[in-house]
N, C-alpha and C positions, 0 to 999 in steps of 0.2 A: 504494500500500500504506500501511495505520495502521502496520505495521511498523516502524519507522526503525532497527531493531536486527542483530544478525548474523544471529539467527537466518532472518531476511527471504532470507538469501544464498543459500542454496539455489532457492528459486524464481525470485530475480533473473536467478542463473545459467541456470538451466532453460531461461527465456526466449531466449537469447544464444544458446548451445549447452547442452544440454539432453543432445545425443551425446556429449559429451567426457567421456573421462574422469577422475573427481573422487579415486578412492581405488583403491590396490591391494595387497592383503593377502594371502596363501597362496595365491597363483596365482587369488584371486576379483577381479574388476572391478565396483566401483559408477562408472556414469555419474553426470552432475549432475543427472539426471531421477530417476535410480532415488535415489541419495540425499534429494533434496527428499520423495519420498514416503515412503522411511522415515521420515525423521524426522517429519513430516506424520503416520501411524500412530502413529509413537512416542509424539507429545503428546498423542497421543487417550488412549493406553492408559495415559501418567503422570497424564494429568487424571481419568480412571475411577479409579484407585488415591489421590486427594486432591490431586494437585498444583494447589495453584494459584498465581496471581501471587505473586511474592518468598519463594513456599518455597523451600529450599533441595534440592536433587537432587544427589548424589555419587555419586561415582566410582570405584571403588579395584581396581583392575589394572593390567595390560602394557597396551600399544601396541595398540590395534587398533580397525576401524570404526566398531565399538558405541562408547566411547568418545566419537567425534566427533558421532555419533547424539545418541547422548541431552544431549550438550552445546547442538544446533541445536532439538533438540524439547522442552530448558527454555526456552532461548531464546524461544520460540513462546509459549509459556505467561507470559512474564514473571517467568519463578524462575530460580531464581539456582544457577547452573552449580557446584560445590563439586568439582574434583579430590583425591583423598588419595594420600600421598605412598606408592606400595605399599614404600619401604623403613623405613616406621616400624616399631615395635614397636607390640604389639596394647593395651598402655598407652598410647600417646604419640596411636593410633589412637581410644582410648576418650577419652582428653582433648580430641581435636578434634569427635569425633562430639557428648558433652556442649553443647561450645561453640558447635555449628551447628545443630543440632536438626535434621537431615535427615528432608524427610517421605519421602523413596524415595531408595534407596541402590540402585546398580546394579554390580555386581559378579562378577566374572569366577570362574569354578568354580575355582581355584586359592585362591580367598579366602575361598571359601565358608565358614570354620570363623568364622575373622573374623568375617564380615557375622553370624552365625547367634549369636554372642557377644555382638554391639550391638545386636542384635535383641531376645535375653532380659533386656540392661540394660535396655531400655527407650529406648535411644539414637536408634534410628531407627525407622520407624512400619513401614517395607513395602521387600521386598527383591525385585528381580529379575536372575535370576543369568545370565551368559551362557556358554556353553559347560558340558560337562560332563552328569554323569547329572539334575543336577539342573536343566537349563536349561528355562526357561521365559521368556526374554527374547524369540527368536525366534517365540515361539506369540503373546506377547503382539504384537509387530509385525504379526504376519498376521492376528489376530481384530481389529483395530482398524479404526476408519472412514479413508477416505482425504478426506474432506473437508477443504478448504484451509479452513485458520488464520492469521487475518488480526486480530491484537488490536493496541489501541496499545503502544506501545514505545516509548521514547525512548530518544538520545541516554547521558541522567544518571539513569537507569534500570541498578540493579546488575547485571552481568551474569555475574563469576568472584568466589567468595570462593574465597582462594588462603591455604592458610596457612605462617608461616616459622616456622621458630625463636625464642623472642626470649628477649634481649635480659635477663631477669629469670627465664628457664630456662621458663616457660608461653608455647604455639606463642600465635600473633596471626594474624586471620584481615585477610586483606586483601585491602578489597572494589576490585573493579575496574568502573568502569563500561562498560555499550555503546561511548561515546564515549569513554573511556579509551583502548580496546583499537583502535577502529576509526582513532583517529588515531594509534596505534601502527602499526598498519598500512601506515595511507597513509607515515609518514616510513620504515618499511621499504622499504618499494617506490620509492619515491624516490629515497632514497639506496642501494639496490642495485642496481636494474636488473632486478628480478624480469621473465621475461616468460610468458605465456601456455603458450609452449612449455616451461614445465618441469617437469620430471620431480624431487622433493624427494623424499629418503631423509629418514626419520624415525623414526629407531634412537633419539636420545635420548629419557629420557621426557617424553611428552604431559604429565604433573600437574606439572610446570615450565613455567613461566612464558615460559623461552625457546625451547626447542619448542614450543611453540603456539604465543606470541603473534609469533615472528622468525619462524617457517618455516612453520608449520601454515598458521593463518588467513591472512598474506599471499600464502600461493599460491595457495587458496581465490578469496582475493579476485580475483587475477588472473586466473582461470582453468587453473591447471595444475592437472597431477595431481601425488597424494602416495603416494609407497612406504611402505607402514607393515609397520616390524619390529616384532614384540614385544622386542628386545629388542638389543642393540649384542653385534659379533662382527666383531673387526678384518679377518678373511680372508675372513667372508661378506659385508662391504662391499665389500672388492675386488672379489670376484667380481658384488654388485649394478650396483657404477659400471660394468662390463664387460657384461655380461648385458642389464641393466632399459633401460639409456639417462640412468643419473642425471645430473641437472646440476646438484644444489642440492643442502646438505646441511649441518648443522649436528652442532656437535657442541664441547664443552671440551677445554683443551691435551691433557688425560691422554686422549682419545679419540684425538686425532690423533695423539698420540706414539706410540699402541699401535699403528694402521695404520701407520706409517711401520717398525716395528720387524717387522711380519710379513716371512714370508722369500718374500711374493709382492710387496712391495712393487717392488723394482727393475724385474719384468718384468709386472707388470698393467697394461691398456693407462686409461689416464686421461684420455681425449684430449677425451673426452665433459661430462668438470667445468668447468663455468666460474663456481659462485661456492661457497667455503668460506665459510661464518660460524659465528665461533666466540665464545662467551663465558665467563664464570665467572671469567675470571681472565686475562691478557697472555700473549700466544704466546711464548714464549722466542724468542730468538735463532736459535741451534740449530736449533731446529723450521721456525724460518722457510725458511730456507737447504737443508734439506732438500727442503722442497715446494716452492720455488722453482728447484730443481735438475732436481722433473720439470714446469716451467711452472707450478706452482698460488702461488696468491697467497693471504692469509685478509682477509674482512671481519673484523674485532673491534670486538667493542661490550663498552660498560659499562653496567650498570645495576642495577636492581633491583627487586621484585617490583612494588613500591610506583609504580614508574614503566612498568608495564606491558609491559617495562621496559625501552626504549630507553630512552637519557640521552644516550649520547657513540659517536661511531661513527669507527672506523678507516678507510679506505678502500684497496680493494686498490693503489690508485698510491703509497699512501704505507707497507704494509707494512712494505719494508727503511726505508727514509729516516725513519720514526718508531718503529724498533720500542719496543718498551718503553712506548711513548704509550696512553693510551684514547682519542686521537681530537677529533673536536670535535662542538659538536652535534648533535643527528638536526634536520633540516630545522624542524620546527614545534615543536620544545621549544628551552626557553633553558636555559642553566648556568652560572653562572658561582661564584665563592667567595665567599666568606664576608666580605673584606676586600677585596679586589679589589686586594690588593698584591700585592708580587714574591714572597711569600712564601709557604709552603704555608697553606694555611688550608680551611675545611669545604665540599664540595661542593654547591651548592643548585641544585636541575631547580624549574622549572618552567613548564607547558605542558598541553594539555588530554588529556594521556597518565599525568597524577597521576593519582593513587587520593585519593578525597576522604575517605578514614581507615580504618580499624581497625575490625572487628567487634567492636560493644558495647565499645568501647576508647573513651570521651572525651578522658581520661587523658593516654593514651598519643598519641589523633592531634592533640590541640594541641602536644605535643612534637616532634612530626614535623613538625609542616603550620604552621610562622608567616609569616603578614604573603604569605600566598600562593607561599609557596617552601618544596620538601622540604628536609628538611636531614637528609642519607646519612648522616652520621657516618664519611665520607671525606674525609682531606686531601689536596690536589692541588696540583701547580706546573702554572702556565699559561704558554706561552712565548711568544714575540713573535709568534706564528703563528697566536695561538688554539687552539694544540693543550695538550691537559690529560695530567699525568700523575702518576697517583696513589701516594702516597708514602708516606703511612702511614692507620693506625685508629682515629679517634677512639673509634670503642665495640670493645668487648673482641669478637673474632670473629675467626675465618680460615677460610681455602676449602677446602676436602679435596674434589679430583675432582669442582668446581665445585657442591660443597653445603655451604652456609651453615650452619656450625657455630658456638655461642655457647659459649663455656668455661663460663656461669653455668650452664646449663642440665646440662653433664656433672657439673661439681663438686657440684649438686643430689642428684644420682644418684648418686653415687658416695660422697656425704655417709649415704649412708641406710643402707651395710653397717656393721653393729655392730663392725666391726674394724678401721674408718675414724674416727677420732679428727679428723684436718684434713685437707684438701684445697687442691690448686691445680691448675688446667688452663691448657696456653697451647699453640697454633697452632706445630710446629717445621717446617719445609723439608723437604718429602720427593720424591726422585726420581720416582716414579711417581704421587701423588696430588698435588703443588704443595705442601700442608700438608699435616698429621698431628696427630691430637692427644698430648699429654704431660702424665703426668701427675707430679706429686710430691704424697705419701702418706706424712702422717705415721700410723701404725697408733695402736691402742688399743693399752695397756699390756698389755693380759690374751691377746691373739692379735695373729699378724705375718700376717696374709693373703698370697698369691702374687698375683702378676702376673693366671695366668689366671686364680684364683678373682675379681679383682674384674672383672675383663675376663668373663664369664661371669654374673656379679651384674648387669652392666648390658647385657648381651644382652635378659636378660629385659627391659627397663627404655628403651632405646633403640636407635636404629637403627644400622647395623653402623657406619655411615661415621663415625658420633660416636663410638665406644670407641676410645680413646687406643693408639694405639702403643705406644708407650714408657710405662713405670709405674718409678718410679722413689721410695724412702722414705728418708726422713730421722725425725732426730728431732724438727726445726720448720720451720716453712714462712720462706723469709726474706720479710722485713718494712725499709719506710721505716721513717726516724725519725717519721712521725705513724702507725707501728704498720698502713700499708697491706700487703699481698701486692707485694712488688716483682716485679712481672711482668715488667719487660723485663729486670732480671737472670738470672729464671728461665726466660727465654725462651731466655737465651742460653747456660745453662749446660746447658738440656736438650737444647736443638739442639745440643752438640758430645758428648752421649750419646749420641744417637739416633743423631748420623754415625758413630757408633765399629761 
């Protein structure tokens, strides 16, 4: 095959088993024969509608086949797979869309009002919708040719723009290559033990970086099948692991917390699981001890989009004996700090699972990408054992339910209601999401807004998991002696509000 890319996978697979099942979704089964053909159809009907090489093709819905489809039939084409994050706001959506120029945007009938908004900006060129009265995704697969597509592909050939939050409050698209992804792959499989035989639940969402590229694709690549939910439900997991035959499954601490807190937890039979991987943020103690209690262990990884995104990986032997740790490297990436002393200092990956920058970002990816090493803007102690453990944030950011929120990007937002005079946001500890956001709000002199009203102002504006908790006004924002926002004082004064 000219192929050398993922999309290649499907017919790889075909070859091998070809009968084996690849995907299963509301009681429907795709084999890895029937899939290689969809998507095969698929690129015929995106390339009749203009796709061609390194256009861009999006995404934006729940969990499901189609999905994985049109990810393998960009593939195929040499365009560039574009997931969107279905919990943005249809602003934050319009700001990505702008910044990607998708020429087909494919999207699930629940979104349809969305797509049909970016379509009259002029945002994207051509829509096909799946599911619903207005479905025409399925007609397109069936009128399409089934002749094999066989283009070159490489390697360093872009294959996901993935976009985050950043950092200056404007998301950043971040391109991931073929061989980015695919040697993420291979050090997943490696350092987990994926095999053939498994059966992966995939509740969290696919347009993250860590379902797809931790659990999706490397099961793919081994040959297992994938359970695709639309969507995560702590007691319809139980009953999946019981039911389907799960053995693999990923998911963040707040996922596994809520499974273990269901009241079928103690007597659902688990006997079936044999690998947890979790990321977004360090399993608590607690949590461990719990799932340890019915035999379950967790993989934990650290990473980030940008590293496609293995970096550091836990392993289930060392769970209890390092909790709190992220681990040490995935197999074929290196990490080490910043200084290479006893002391906490900035985390730097690299390995051929880098992202080689930033969409239309020059800027921004010489900041990240020096002298051939990422630099995360994570501080970490490294201990006699090579094991890493992350300690503080060099850039202003925290986790809420394992999505990477930027304080700049809320206090932007929040800056724009006319009865917002100053702002400040900071990441506080919350029981059920790991973080939260918080805000303090000095008002304008002429009106005192409520909580919900600016909570409600930035609904429209952002996505849920970004609007702050806690809203909290003053009359000024405190400030260092060189007149900075003292965030770690207000981090600490909002966090014993927030616990009150």
């Amino acid at each position: 095959m000219r192929n050398h890319g993922i999309g290649s996978w499907p017919a790889r697979r075909r070859r091998a088993a070809g009968a084996r099942p690849a995907l299963r979704h509301a009681g429907r089964t795709l084999t890895y024969s029937e899939l290689e053909e969809r998507a095969t159809r698929l690129a015929h009907a995106f390339e009749a509608r203009g796709v061609a090489r390194g256009d861009r093709v999006a995404y934006l819905g729940a969990n499901r086949p189609e999905f994985l489809e049109a990810m393998f039939a960009a593939a195929l084409l040499g365009a560039v797979f574009t997931p969107l994050n279905t919990r943005l706001a249809r602003a934050e959506l319009e700001t990505v869309a702008a910044d990607s120029s998708p020429t087909l945007l494919v999207v699930d009938a629940a979104r349809h009002a969305d797509a049909a908004c970016l379509r009259g900006a002029g945002m994207v060129e051509g829509v096909l919708t799946v599911g619903g009265a207005e479905d025409d995704f399925e007609a397109a697969v069936a009128a399409a040719g089934r002749e094999p597509i066989d283009r070159p592909v490489e390697h360093g050939d872009p294959f996901l723009l993935l976009y985050t939050s950043g950092s200056t409050g404007r998301p950043k698209g971040v391109v991931l290559t073929h061989g980015n992804v695919i040697w993420n792959c291979v050090n997943t499989v490696v350092d987990t033990d994926l095999a053939s035989t498994d059966t992966a639940l995939v509740s969290a969402p696919m347009f993250h970086t860590a379902a797809l590229n931790m659990l999706c694709l490397p099961t793919l690549l081994k040959g297992g099948c994938l359970l695709v939910e639309e969507r995560f439900d702590p007691d319809r997991t139980l009953d999946l692991v019981e039911r389907e035959g799960v053995t693999v499954m990923f998911g963040v601490p707040t996922m596994y917390e809520r499974i273990a807190r269901s009241p079928r937890w103690r007597e659902a039979d688990l006997s079936g699981l044999r690998l947890l991987l979790c990321g977004g943020a360090p399993v608590p103690a607690p949590l461990i001890e719990r799932y340890m209690h019915r035999g379950l262990a967790f993989v934990q990884g650290y990473g980030m989009t940008e590293a496609a995104p293995g970096a550091l990986l836990l392993p289930v032997a060392d769970c209890r004996r390092k909790a709190g740790s992220a681990g040490v490297a995935a197999f074929f990436t290196d990490v080490r700090t910043a200084d290479d002393g006893p002391g906490p200092a900035e985390v730097l990956v690299e390995g051929p699972n880098v992202t080689p920058g930033y969409w239309n970002r020059p800027e921004e990816t010489a900041a990240a990408l020096r002298d051939g090493w990422l630099h995360t803007g994570d501080a970490a102690e490294v201990d006699e054992e090579g094991y890493f453990r992350i300690v503080d944030r060099l850039k202003d950011m925290y986790v809420s339910g394992g999505e990477n929120v930027y304080p700049a990007e809320v206090e932007a937002a929040l800056a724009a209601h006319p009865a917002v005079r100053e702002c400040a946001v900071v990441g506080v500890p919350d029981a059920t999401w790991g973080e939260s956001g918080a805000a303090l709000v000095v008002p304008a002199a002429d009106h005192r807004p409520t909580p919900d009203e600016l909570r409600a102002f930035l609904a429209q504006r952002l996505a849920r998991y970004k609007l702050p908790t806690t809203v909290v006004f003053a009359d000024e924002l405190p400030r260092s002696a060189v007149g900075k926002v003292d965030k770690p004082g207000l981090r600490s004064r909002l966090a014993a509000i927030a616990d009150e």
